[in-house]
C-alpha positions as CSV (number, residue, x, y, z in Angstrom):
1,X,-7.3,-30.6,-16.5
2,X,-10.6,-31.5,-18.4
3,X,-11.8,-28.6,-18.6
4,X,-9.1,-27.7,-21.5
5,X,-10.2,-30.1,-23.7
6,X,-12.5,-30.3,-26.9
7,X,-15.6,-32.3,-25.6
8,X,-14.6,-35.3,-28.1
9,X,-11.6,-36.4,-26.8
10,X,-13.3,-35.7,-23.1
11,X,-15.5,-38.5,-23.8
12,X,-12.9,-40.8,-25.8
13,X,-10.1,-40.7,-22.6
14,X,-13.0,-40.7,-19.9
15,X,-10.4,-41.2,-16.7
16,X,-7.7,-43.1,-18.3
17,X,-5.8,-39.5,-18.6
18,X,-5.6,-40.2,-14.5
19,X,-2.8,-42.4,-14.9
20,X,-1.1,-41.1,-17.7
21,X,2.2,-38.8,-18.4
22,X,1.0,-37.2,-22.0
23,X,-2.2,-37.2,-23.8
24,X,-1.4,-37.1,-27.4
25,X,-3.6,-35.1,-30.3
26,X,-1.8,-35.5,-34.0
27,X,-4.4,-34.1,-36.9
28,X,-5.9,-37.4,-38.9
29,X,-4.2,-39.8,-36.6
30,X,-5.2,-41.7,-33.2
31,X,-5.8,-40.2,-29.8
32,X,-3.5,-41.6,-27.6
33,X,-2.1,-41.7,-24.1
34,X,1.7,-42.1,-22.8
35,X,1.6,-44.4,-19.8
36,X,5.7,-44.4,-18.8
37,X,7.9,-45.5,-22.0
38,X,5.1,-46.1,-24.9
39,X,1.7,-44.9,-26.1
40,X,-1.4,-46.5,-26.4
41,X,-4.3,-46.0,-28.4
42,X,-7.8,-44.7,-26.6
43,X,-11.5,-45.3,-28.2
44,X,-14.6,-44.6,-25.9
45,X,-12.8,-44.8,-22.4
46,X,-10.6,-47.8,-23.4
47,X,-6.5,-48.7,-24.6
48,X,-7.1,-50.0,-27.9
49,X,-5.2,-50.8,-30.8
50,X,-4.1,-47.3,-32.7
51,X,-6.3,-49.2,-35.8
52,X,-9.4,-49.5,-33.6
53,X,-8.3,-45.9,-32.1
54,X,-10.7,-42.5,-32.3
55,X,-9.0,-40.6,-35.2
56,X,-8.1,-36.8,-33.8
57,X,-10.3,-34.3,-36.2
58,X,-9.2,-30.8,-36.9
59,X,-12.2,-29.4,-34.7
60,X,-10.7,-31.3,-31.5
61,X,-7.5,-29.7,-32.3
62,X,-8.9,-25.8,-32.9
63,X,-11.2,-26.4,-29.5
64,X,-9.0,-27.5,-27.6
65,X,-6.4,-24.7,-28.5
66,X,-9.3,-22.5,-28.2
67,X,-10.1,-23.5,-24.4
68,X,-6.2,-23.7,-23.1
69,X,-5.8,-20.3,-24.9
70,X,-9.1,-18.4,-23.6
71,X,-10.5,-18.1,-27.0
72,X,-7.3,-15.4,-28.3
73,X,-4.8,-17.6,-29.6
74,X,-3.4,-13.9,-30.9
75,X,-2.4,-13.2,-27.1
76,X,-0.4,-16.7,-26.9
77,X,1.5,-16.4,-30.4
78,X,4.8,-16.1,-28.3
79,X,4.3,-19.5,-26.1
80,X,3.2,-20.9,-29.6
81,X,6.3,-19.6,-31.6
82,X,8.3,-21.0,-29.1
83,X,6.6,-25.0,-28.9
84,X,4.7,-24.7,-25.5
85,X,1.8,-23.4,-23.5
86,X,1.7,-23.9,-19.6
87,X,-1.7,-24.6,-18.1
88,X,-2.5,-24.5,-14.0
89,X,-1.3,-27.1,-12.2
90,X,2.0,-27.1,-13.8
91,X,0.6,-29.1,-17.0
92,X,2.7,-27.9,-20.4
93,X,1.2,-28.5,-23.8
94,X,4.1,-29.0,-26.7
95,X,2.8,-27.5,-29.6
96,X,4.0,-28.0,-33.3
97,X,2.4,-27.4,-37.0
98,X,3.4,-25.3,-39.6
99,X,6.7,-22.9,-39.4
100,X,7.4,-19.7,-40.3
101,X,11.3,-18.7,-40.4
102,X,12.8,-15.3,-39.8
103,X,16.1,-14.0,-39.8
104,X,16.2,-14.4,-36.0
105,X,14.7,-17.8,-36.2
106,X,11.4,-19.3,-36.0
107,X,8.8,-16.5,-36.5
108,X,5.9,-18.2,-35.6
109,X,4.1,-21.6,-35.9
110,X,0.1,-21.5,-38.1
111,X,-1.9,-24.5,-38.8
112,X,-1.1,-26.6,-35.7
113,X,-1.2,-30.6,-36.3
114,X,-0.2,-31.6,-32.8
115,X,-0.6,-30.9,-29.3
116,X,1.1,-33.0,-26.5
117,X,-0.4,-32.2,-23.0
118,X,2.4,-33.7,-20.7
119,X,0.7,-34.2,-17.3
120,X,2.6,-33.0,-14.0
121,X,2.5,-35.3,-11.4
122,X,3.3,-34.5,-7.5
123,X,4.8,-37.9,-6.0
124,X,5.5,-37.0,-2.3
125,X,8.9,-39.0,-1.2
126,X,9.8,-39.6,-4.7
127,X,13.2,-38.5,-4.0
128,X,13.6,-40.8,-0.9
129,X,16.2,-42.3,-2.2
130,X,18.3,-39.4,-2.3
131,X,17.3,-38.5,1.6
132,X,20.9,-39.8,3.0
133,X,23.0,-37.8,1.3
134,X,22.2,-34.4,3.3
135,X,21.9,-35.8,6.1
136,X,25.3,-34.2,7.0
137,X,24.8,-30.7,4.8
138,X,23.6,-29.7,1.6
139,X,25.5,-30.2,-1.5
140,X,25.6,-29.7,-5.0
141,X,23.6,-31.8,-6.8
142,X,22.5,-32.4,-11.0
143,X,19.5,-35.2,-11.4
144,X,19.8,-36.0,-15.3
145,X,17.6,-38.3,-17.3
146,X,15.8,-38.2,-20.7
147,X,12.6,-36.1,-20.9
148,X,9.9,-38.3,-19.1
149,X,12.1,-39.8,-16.9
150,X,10.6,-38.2,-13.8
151,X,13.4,-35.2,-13.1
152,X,11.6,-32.3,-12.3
153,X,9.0,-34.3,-9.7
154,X,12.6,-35.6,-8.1
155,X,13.5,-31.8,-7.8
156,X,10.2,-30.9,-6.4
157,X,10.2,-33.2,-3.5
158,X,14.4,-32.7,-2.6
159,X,13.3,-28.8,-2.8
160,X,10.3,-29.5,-0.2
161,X,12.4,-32.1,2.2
162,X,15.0,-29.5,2.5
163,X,12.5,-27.1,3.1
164,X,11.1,-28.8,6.5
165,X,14.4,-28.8,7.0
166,X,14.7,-25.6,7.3
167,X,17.0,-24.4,4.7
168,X,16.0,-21.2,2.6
169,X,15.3,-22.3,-0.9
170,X,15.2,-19.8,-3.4
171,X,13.4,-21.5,-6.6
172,X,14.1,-20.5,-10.8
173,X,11.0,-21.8,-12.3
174,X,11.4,-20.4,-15.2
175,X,8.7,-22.5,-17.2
176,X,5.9,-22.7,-14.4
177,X,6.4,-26.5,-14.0
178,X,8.5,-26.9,-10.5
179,X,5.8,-25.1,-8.4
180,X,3.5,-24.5,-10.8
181,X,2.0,-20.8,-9.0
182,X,-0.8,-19.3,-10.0
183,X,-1.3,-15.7,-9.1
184,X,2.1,-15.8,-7.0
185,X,0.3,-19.0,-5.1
186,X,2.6,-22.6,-5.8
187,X,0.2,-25.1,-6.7
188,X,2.7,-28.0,-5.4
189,X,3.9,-27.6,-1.6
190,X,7.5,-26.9,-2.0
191,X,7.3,-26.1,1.7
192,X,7.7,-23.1,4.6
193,X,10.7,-21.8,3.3
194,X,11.3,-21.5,-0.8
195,X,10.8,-18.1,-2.6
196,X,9.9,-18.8,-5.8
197,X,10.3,-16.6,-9.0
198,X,8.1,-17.5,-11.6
199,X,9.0,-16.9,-15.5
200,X,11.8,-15.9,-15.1
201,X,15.5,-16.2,-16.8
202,X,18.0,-18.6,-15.1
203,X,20.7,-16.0,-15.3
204,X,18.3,-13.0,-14.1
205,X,16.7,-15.4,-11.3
206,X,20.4,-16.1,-9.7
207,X,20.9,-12.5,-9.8
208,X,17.6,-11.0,-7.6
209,X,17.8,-14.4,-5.4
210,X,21.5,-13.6,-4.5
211,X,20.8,-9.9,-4.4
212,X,17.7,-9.8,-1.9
213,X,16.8,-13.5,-0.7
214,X,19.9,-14.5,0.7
215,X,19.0,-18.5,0.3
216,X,21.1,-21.5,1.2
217,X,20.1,-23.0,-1.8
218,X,19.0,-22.0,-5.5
219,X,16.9,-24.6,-7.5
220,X,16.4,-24.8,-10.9
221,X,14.8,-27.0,-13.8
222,X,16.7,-27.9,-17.2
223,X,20.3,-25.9,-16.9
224,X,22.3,-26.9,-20.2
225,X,24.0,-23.6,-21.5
226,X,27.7,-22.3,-20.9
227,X,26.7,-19.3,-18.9
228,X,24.0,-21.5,-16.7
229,X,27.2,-23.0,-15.1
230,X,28.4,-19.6,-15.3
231,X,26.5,-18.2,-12.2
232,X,26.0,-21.3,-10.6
233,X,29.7,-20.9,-9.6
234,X,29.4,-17.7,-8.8
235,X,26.3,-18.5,-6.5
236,X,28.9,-21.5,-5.2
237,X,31.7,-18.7,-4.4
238,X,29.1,-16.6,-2.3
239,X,28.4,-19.9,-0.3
240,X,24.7,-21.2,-2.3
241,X,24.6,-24.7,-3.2
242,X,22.8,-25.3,-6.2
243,X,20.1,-28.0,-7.2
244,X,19.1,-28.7,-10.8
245,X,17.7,-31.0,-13.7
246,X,19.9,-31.8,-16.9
247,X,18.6,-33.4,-20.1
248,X,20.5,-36.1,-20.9
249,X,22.3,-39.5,-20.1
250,X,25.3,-38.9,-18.2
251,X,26.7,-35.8,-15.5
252,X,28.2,-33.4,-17.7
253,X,29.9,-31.4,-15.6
254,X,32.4,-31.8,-12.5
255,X,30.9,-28.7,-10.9
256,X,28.4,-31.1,-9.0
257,X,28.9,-32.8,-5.9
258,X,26.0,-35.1,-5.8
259,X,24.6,-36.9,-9.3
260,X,21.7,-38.9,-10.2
261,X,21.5,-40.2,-13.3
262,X,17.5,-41.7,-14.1
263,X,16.4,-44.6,-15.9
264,X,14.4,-43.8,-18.8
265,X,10.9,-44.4,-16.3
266,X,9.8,-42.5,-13.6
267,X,10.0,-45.0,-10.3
268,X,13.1,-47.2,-11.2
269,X,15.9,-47.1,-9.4
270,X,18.8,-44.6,-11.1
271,X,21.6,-46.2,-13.0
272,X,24.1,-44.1,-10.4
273,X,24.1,-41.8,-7.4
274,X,27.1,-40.9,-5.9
275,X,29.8,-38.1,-5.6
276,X,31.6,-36.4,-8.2
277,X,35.2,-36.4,-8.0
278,X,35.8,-39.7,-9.2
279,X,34.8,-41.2,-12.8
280,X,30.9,-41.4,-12.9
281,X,30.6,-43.6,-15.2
282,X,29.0,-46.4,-13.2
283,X,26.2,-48.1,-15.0
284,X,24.7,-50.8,-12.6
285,X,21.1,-52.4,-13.7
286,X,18.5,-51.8,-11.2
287,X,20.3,-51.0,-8.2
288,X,22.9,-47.3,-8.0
289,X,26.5,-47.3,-5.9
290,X,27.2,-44.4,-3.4
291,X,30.9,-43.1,-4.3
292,X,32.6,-41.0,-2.5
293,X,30.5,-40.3,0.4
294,X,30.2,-43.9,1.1
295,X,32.7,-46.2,0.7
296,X,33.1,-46.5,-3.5
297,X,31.4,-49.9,-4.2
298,X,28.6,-49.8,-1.2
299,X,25.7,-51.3,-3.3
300,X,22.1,-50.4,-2.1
């Protein structure tokens, strides 16, 4: 990961980027780092103050693009128009400056003033907690929380438990950030038996996985559109169950058989698990309730 950064804000983080979700650059304002729900100043290897923070210079900016880009920011202008740029590893670098509108939209972004570098982490077991449920078949299931929350490393671990398991996973990672491949090679173990289609759209991806891969299972990161619920029913009626990740704060969608609904940090305990059939409105502090496939009201 260091190796994409300007030398300056090398030596300012040193190894505190080792435990951290982001590492923030904003032009003329402090370097920081996002450990969990806040952000904290960094000066020569240290949290600080943002006051007694190094200031980001325009150079650390333009190098660092440089180095994540492989010195033709020209070649990238389509990740850029769009706000991202994925890195090996599964790293994605939001990017935002200066915007230039189209009749179609944004037509590109120039003069960047702010690069977030949000750092993937692969927590083996991290979706223990969710382990019970299939222990009598796969369902449906939607994991939603706010970005940062710890979604997609959830998804990554149920894809690779069910995988030992021996169900045939086929994977939609249409950003790079659930396996992360480089060169067709996942840089996180999703296990023996997911196929993985890298890049592409959700609607295409359903489409060549049910056509040729025949899985048990399709996973997915960040559904949220009318037609992505579209072909997950139609994967449903050919007898797929589908896994994904919704931004957000409550299930939106009745579809689902299993939902998980995330504190706003990764590691606490979600706010509710449980079936689908019934309200799910359930909002219990640090602990979740199993409905429907346990008895409703069986607090773990």
């Amino acid at each position: 990961m260091l190796q994409y950064l300007a030398e300056t804000i090398k030596e300012q983080i040193g190894s505190l980027w080792l435990e951290a979700t982001e590492i923030r650059l904003r032009l003329g304002r402090p370097l920081s780092l996002r450990n969990l729900d806040r952000e904290c100043g960094v000066a020569n290897s240290q949290y600080c103050s943002f006051e007694d923070a190094y200031v980001v210079q325009e150079r650390d900016i333009l190098t660092t693009l440089d180095k994540i880009t492989e010195a033709s920011l020209y070649a990238y202008k389509e990740e850029i128009r769009q706000g991202f740029l994925m890195l090996p590893g599964g790293h994605r670098v939001g990017v935002v400056g200066e915007v230039s509108l189209d009749e179609t939209g944004v037509k590109m972004q120039r003069n960047i003033s702010s690069l977030n570098i949000r750092l993937a982490k692969d927590i083996k077991n991290s979706a223990a907690f969710l382990y019970p449920f299939f222990n009598k078949g796969i369902k449906h299931t939607l994991i939603v929380g706010p970005p940062g929350s710890g979604k997609t490393t959830i998804l990554r671990d149920l894809i690779r438990f069910l995988s030992q398991k021996g169900f045939t996973i086929g994977v939609i990672d249409e950003r790079g950030e659930i396996a992360a491949s480089v060169l067709g090679r996942p840089s996180f173990n999703l296990g023996p038996t997911s196929d993985i289609l890298t890049g592409c759209p959700k609607k295409a991806g359903f489409e060549i996985l049910l056509r040729g891969m025949r899985p048990d299972i399709i996973a997915t990161d960040e559904i949220g559109f009318a037609n992505d619920f579209q072909i997950m029913e139609k994967a449903s009626e050919m007898g797929v169950k589908v896994i994904a990740t919704f931004h957000g704060t409550k299930i939106p969608y009745s579809f689902f058989e299993i939902g998980v609904c995330l504190q706003n940090r990764p590691g606490e305990k979600p706010l509710f698990v449980g079936g689908l059939s019934d309200e799910s409105t359930w909002s219990i502090d640090d602990s979740f309730y199993r409905l429907n496939l346990w008895p409703l009201g069986d607090k773990t």
